[in-house]
C-alpha positions in Angstrom: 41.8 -61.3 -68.8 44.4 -59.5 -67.0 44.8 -58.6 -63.2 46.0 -55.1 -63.1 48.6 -54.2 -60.7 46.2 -51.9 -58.3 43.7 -55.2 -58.5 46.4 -57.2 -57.1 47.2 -54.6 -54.2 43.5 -54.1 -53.5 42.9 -57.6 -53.0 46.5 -58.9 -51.5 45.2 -58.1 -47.9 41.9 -59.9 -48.4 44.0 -63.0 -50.1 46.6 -63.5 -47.1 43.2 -63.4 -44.4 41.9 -65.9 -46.7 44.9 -68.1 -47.0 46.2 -67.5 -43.5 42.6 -68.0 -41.6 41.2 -72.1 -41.6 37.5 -72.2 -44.0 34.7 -75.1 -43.6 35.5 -76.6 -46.2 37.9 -76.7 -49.8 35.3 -76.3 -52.7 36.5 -79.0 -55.1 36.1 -77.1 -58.0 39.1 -76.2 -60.9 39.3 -72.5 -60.6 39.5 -72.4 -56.7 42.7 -71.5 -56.9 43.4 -70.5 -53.1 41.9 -73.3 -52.0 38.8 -72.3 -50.0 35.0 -72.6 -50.0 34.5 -70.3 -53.0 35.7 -69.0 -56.7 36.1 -65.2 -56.5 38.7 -62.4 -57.9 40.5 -63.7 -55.5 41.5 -66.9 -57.5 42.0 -65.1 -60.3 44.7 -62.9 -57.8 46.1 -66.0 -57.1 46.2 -67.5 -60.7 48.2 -64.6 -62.0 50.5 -64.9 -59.2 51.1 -68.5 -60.4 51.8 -67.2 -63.6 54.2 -64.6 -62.3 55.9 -67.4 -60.5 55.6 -65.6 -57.1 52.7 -67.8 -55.9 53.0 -71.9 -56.3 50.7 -73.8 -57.9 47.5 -75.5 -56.3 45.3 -78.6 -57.2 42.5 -76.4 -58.1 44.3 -73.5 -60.1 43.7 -75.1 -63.4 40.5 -73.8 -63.8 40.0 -74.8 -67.3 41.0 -78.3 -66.6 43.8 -78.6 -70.0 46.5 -79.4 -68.0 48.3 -75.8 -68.0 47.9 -72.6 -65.8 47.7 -69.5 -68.3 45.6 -67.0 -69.1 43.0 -69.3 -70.2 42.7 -70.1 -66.2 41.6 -66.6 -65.4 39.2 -66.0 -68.2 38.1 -69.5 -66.9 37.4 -67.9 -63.4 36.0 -65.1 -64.6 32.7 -67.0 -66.2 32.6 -69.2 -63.5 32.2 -66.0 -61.4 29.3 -64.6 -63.8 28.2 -68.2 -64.6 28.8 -68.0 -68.4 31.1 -70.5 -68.2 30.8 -73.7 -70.9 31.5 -76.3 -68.6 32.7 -77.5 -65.1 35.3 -79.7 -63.5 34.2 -80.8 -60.2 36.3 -83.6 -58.3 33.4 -85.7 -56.6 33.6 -88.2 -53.6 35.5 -90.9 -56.0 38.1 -88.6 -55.9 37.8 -88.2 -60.0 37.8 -85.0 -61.9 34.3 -84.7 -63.5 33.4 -82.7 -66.4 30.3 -81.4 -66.9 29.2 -79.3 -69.6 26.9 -76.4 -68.7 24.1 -75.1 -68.4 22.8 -78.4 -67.1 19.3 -78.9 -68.1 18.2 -82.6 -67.3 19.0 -84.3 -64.6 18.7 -88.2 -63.2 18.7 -88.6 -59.7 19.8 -91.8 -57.4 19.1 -91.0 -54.7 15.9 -89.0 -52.9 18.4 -86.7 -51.2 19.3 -85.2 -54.2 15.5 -84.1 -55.1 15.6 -82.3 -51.8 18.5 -80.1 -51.9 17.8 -79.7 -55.8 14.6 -78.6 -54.6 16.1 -76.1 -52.2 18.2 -74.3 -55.0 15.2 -73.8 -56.8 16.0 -76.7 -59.5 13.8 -79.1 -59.0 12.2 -78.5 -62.8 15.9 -79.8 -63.9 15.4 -83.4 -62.6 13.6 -86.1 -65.0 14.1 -89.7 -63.3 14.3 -90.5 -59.7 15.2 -94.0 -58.2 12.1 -95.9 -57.9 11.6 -96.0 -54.4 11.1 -92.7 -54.5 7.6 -93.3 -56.2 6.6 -94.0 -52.7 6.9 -91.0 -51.1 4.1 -88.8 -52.4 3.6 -86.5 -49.5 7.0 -84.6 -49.4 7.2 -85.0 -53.4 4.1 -84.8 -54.6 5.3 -84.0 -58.3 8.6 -85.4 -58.1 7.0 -89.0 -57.7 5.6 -89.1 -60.6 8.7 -88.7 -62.7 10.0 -91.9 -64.6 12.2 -94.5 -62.6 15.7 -95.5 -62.9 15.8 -98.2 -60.6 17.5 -98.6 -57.2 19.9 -96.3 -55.2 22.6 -98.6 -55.8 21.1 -100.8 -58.7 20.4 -98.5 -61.8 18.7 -99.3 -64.6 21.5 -97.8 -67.3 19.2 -98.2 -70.4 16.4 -96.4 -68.3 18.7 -93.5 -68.4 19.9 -93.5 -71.2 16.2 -93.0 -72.6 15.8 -89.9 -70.6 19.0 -88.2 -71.9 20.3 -86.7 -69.2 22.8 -84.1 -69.1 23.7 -85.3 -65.4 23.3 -88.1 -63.5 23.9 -87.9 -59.8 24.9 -91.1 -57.5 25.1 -91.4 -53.9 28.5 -91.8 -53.0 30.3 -95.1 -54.7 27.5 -97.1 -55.2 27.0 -98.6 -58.7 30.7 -98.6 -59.3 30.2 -99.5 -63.0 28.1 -96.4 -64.0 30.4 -94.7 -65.8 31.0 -96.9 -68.1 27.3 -97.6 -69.2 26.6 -93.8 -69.6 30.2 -92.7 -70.9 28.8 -91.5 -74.2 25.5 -90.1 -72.9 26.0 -88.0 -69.4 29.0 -87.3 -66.9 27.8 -89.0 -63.5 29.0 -87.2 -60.1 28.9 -88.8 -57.0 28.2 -87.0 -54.0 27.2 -88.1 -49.9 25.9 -85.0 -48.1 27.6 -86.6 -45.1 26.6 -85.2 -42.3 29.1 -83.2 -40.3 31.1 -83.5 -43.1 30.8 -82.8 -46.4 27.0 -81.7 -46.7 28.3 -77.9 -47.0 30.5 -78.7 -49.8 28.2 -80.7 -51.5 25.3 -78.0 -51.7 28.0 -75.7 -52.4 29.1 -77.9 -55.2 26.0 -78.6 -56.8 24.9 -74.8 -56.9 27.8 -73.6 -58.9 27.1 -77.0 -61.4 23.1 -75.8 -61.5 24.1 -71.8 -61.3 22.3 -71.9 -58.3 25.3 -70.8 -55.8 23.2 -67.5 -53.8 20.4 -70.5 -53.3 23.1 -72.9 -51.9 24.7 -69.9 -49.9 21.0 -69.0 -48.3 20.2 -72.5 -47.5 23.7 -72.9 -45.6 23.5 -69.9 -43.6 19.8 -70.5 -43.1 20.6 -74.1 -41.0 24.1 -73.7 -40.1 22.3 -70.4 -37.3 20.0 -73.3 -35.7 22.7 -75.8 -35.6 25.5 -72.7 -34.2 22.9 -71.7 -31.3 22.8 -75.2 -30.6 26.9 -75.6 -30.7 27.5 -72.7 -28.6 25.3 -73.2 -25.8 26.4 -77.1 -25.3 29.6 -76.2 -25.4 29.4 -74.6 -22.0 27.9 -77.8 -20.5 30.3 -80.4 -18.2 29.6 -84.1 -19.1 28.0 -84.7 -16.4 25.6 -82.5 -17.4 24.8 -84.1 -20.7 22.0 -87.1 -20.4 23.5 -90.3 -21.1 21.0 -92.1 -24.1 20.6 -94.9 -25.4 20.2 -94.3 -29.1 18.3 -97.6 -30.3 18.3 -98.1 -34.5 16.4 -101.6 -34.5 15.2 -103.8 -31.6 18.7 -103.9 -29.8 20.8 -103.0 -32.1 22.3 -99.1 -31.4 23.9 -96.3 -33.1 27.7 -96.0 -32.1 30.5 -93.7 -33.5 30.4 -93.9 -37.1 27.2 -93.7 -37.6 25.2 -90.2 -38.5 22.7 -90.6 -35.4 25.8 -90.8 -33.1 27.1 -87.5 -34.7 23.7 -85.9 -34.2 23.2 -87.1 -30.6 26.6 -85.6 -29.6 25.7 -82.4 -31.5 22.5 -81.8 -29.9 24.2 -82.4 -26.0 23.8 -86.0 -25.6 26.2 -88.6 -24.8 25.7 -92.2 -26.1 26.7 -95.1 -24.2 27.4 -96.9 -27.1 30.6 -94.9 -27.7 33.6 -96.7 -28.2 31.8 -99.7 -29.4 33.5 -100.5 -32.8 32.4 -103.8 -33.8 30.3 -103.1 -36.4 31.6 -101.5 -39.4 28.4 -99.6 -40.2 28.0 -98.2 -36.5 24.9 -99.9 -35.9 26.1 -102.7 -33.8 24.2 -105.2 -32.2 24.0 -105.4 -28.5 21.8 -106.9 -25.9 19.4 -106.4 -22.8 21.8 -107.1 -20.0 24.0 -104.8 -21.4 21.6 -102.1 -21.9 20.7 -102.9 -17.8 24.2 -102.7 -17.1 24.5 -98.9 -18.7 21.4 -98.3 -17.3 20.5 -94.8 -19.8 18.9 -91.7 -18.2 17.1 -91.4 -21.9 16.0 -93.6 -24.9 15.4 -92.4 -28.1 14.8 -95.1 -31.3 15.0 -94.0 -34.8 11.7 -94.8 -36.3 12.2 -96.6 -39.3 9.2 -96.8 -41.7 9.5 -100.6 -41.6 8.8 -100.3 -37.3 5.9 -97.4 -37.5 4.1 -94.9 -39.9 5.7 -91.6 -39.5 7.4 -88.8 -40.9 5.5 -86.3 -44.0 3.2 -89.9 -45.1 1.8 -89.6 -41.8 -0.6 -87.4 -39.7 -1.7 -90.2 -37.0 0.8 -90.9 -33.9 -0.9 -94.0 -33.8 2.2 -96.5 -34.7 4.8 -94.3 -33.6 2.8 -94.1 -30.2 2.7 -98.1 -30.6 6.7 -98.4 -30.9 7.3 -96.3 -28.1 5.0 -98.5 -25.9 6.2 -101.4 -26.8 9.8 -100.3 -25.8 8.4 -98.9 -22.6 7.3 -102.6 -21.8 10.1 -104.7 -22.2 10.0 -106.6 -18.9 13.9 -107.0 -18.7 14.4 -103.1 -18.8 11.9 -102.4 -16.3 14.1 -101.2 -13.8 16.3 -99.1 -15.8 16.0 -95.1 -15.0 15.1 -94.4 -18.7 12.0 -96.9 -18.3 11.3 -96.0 -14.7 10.7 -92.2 -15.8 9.0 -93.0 -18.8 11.7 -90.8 -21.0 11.6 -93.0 -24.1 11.9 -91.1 -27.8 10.7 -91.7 -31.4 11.9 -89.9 -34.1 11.0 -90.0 -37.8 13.9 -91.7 -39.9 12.4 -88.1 -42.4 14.6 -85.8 -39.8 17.7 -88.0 -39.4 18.8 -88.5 -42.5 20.2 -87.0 -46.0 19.8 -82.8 -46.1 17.3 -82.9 -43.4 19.4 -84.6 -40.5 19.8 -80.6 -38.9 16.4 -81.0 -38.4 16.7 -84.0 -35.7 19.7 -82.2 -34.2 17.0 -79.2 -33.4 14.4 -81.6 -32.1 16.7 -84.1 -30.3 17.9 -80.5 -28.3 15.2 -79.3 -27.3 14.3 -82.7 -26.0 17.5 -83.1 -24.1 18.0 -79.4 -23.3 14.6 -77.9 -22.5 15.7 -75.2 -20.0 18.6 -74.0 -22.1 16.5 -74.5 -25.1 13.7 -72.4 -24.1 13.7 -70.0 -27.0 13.9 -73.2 -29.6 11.1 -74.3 -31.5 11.6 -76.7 -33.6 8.5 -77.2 -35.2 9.0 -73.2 -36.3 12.7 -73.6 -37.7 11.2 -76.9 -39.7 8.0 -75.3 -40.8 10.1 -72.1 -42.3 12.3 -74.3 -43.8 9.3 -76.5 -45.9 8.0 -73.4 -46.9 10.8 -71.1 -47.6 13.3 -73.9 -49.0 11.0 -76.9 -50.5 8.1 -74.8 -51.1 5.7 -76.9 -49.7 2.6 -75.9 -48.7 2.3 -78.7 -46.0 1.0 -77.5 -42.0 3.0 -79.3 -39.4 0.0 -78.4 -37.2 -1.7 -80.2 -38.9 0.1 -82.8 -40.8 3.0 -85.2 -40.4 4.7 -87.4 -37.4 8.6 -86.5 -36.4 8.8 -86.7 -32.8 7.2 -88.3 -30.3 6.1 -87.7 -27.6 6.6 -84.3 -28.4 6.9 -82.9 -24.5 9.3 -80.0 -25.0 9.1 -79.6 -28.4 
């Protein structure tokens, strides 16, 4: 292909906004030339400029991966753009170049979190194994469940995939370091995190362009980032002192401090933890006890509930156990006098909104919990029915069914 000269003026002026203004994220895909969150005429504007020599080369301008920047590049971005292209090179969250040839047909899974953004782009028919714990969780996959097992998250079973001969196989982050070599003659694997805050944009970005799915990806963005914008935009009027100070409990005293995704979400949702600054732990779940906990004295509690403590989440329609965890908390003699206690604002919320895609989701409830005036016009249980049905096209009444939050006062 060749970039006329009046292609070049026309889209000069939109290039320099482009380079000039900051983006979310840097799609890590060869052919994003200019270095932003998508691959567009513009980066075949910017390719030919490399070939002109009047624009230096990028990391990602070699969008057919052979080492070179030519005209091969821009034909390269061109079927990327009309998603004819042959094949892919991503750079994943090991930091390696991944080549995946296209279109991508079958598809092993790690990790549950894949199922439910694959799900999302409307390509959940692509995915033949799942990780075996997934077998478990029949209410929010009723199909997907039934598919053959590959093992753990972080403990594949490599001849298990193999049989299934997959065209992909997607990991969660660096677990099961080894991978690649068990599957090198049988399926490219690329490891992604959705990290909250952090790279779950790029990663559903990412995985729509390697499933030709980017318009789905693009909806499902914009259709959680407005929820989670409101949200930004009115806490960022509020003093501190206006913010409730929480104690954000993981396990029987043991709390969620920075590092960890529940810290992120309780500063996001207009909360402020008094575990911050606590760095002991690696993980961000360190351990820490009563007398402590008496000495911060919270205004608000709010404990994760993990399966393991209570029921809850889509496998769940009675508030029974959840209603159980909260009491218990509510009656631990050495915290009797702490303002938290004393006012009876103690929290559980399902571990099925505070984690992988979904942990928007707890940033909406844990808002509306902590904000309920400025919140008024929030409701949660709309934004997360709209999503089930519009995004994992469930047919699955949160009137009716499923545990997330509890007590569920202002939501």
């Amino acid at each position: 292909m060749k970039i006329s000269a009046a292609m070049l003026m026309a889209l000069a002026g939109t290039l320099l906004c482009v380079l000039s203004s900051a983006v979310a994220f840097t799609l890590d895909i060869f052919g994003n030339a200019n270095m932003d969150d998508t691959i567009d005429e513009n980066d075949a504007v910017f390719v030919q400029g490399i070939i002109n020599s009047t624009n230096n080369s990028t990391e990602l301008a070699d969008a057919n991966y052979d080492g070179k920047i030519d005209a091969l590049d821009l034909e390269q971005i061109e079927k990327i753009i009309s998603g004819e292209e042959k094949n892919i090179t991503v750079i994943d969250e090991s930091g390696k170049a991944v080549t995946i040839n296209e279109p991508v047909e079958r598809i092993v899974i790690c990790h549950a979190m894949f199922a439910e953004v694959l799900r999302s782009l409307g390509a959940e028919d692509r995915i033949v194994g799942i990780p075996t714990y997934m077998e478990n969780y029949t209410a929010f996959y009723p199909d997907l469940s039934k598919l053959p097992t590959v093992g753990g998250a972080s403990t594949q079973d490599s001849e298990a995939i193999v049989s299934l001969k997959p065209d992909l196989v997607i990991v969660w982050g660096n677990w099961a370091e080894n991978l690649e070599m068990d599957l090198k003659d049988v399926a490219p694997v690329l490891r992604l995190t959705y990290r909250p805050f952090s790279t779950t944009d790029k990663d559903i970005m990412t995985l729509g362009y390697v499933v030709g799915k980017k318009k789905e990806a693009e909806k499902l963005i914009d259709f959680y980032q407005k929820p989670l914008s409101l949200i930004s935009s009115r806490i960022s009027s509020l003093s501190e002192e206006k913010k409730p100070r929480v104690y954000l409990e993981y396990s029987d005293y043991r709390t969620n401090s920075e590092g960890s995704g529940n810290h992120e979400m309780l500063l996001m949702a207009g909360g402020r933890n008094i575990a911050s600054g606590i760095t002991t732990d690696t993980s961000g779940t360190p351990f820490v006890d009563a007398e402590w906990v008496m000495k911060e004295n919270p205004e608000i509690i709010m404990r994760r509930a993990l399966k393991a403590d209570a029921s809850c989440g889509y496998d769940e329609d009675d508030t029974a156990q959840i209603k159980a965890l909260r009491e218990k908390i509510l009656s631990r003699p050495e915290l009797a006098n702490i303002t938290a206690i004393k006012n009876g604002d103690v929290y559980c919320f399902a571990t099925d909104i505070s984690t992988g895609l979904s942990y928007w989701l707890g940033i909406v409830y844990m808002a509306k919990q902590l904000h309920p005036d400025i919140f008024s016009d929030l409701d949660p249980v709309a934004i997360h029915q709209e999503y089930l049905t519009r995004f994992q096209r469930r047919d699955f009444n949160l009137n009716e069914h499923g545990v997330f939050f509890y007590p569920a006062e202002a939501v």
